[in-house]
N, C-alpha and C positions, 0 to 999 in steps of 0.2 A: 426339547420338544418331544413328546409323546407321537407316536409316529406307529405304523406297523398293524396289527389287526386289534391292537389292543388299541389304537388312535379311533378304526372305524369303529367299534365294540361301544367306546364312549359316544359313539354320533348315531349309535340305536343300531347299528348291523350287524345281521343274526349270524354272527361268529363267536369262535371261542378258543380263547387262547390262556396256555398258562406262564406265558412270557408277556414284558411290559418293556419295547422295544423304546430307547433312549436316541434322540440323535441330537450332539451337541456339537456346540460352535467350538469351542475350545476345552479340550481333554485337559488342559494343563493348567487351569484356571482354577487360585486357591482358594475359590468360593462353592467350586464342586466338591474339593478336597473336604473342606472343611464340610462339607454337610455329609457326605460319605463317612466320616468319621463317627457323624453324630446319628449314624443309621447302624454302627458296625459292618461296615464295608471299605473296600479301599479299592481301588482304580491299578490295573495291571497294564502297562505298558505291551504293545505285542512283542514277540520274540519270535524268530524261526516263520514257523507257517500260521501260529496262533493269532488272532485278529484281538485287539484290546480288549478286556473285559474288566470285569466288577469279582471282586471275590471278599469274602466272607460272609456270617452271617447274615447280613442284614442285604446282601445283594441276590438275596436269591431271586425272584421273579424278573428281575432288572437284564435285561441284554442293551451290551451299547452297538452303534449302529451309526459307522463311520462315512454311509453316503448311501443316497438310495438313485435308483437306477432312472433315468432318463428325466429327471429333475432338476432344479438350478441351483446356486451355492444357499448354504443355510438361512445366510441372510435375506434371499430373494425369499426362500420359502417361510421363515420366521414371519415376516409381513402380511402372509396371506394367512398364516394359523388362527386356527378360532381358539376365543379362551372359551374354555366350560368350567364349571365350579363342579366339584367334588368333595364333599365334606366342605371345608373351612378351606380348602386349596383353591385356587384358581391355576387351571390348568393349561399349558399351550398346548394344542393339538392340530396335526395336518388333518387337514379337510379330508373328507372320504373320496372325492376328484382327483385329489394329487396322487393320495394310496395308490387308486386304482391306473394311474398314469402311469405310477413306478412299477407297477405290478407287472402293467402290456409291456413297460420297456423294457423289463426282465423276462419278457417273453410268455409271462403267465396269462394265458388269453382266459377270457372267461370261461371257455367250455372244460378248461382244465382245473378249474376250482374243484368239481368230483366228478366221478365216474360210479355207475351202479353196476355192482358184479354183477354174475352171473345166481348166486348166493341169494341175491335178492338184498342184501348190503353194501353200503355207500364207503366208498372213498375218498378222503378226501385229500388235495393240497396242505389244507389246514393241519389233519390229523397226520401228515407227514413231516412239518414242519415241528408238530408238537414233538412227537417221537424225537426227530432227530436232537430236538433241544434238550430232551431229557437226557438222552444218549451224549451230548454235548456236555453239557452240565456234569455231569458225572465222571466225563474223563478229566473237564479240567476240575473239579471239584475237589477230587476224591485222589486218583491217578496222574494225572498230570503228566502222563505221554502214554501209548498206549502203541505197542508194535504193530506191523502190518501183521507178521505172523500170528498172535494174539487176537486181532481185532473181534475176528468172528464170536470169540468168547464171551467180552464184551457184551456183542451186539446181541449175544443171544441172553443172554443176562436181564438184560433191558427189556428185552422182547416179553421175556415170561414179567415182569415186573409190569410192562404197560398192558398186556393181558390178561392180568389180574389187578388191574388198579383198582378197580369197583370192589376186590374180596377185602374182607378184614384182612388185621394182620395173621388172626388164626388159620382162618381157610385158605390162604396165602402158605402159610408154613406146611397148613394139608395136603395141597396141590405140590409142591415141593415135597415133600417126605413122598408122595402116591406115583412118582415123575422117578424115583430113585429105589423103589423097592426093587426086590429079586425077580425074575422073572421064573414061568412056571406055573403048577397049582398054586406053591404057597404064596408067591405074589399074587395070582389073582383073590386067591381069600385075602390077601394083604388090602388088598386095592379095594374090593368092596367093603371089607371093612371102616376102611378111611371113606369111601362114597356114604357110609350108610352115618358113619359117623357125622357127616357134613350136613347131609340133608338135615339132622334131627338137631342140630346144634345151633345154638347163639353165640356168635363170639364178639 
């Protein structure tokens, strides 16, 4: 069942998510297996602190989602799910009621969906969740353990990567090269250079 802000996304609410939250009856069931395979994905059992997930390929957008907060067992909520059709799919999805049920039960009250800085820019719940999935995604993706003493590295990694999601990959490399020059005159002739280069270029 399709569940999560990508369940309310398909019932028209104005979110945006780049995860497509999974919550199933049975992890162990060889009719998952068997379609995971035929996606290039496969199903990770959790180990340690890590919560079950999907890896390869073809699991990228996919997060599983082993229960949601102040809700009833799958099969009470299975009954209530509306189907919607998506392409040629017919899809189970929680109602945007139950979301928002699981959401207070989790303690996410509505006024905490965003906050307007001071900046004159929005924050959102949402846009923290994305983050942190990206940052998620990556460790277990890529790293697949990540030390406490390390993390911040990490984290900062991520940070210039989701603050520049909108650049190409060029002005992405520019920002990065202009982040690592010398400091000084000749950095700063460095750095304008690279600004003036950016402005004037297509990449």
């Amino acid at each position: 069942m399709v569940v999560g802000l990508s369940a309310a996304a398909l019932q028209g609410a104005p979110v945006v998510t780049e995860d497509i939250d999974l919550w199933f009856d049975n992890l162990s069931d060889p009719k998952l297996m068997q379609a995971l395979v035929k996606i290039g994905a496969a199903y990770i059992p959790p180990f340690g602190y890590n919560p079950p997930m999907l890896g390869g390929p073809g699991s990228e957008p996919f997060d599983v989602v082993i229960r949601m907060s102040g809700l009833g067992e799958f099969a009470d909520e299975w009954k209530r799910a509306l189907e919607i059709k998506v392409g040629k799919l017919k899809l189970k999805v929680m109602p945007l009621e139950r979301i928002l049920a699981s959401k207070q039960a989790a303690n996410h009250s509505y006024d905490e969906y965003y906050r307007r800085n001071q900046d004159g820019t929005i924050s959102t719940t949402n846009g923290a969740e994305s983050f942190f999935s990206l940052l998620k995604r990556g460790v277990y993706g890529s790293w697949h353990h990540v030390s406490r003493e390390h993390l911040p590295k990490y984290a900062n990694e991520f940070a210039f990567r989701w603050g520049t999601s909108k650049l190409t990959d060029g002005a992405r490399n520019c920002h990065a090269t202009a982040a690592n020059v010398q400091k000084g005159k000749a950095g700063r002739r460095q750095r304008t250079k690279i600004r003036q280069e950016l402005s004037g270029a297509s990449f």
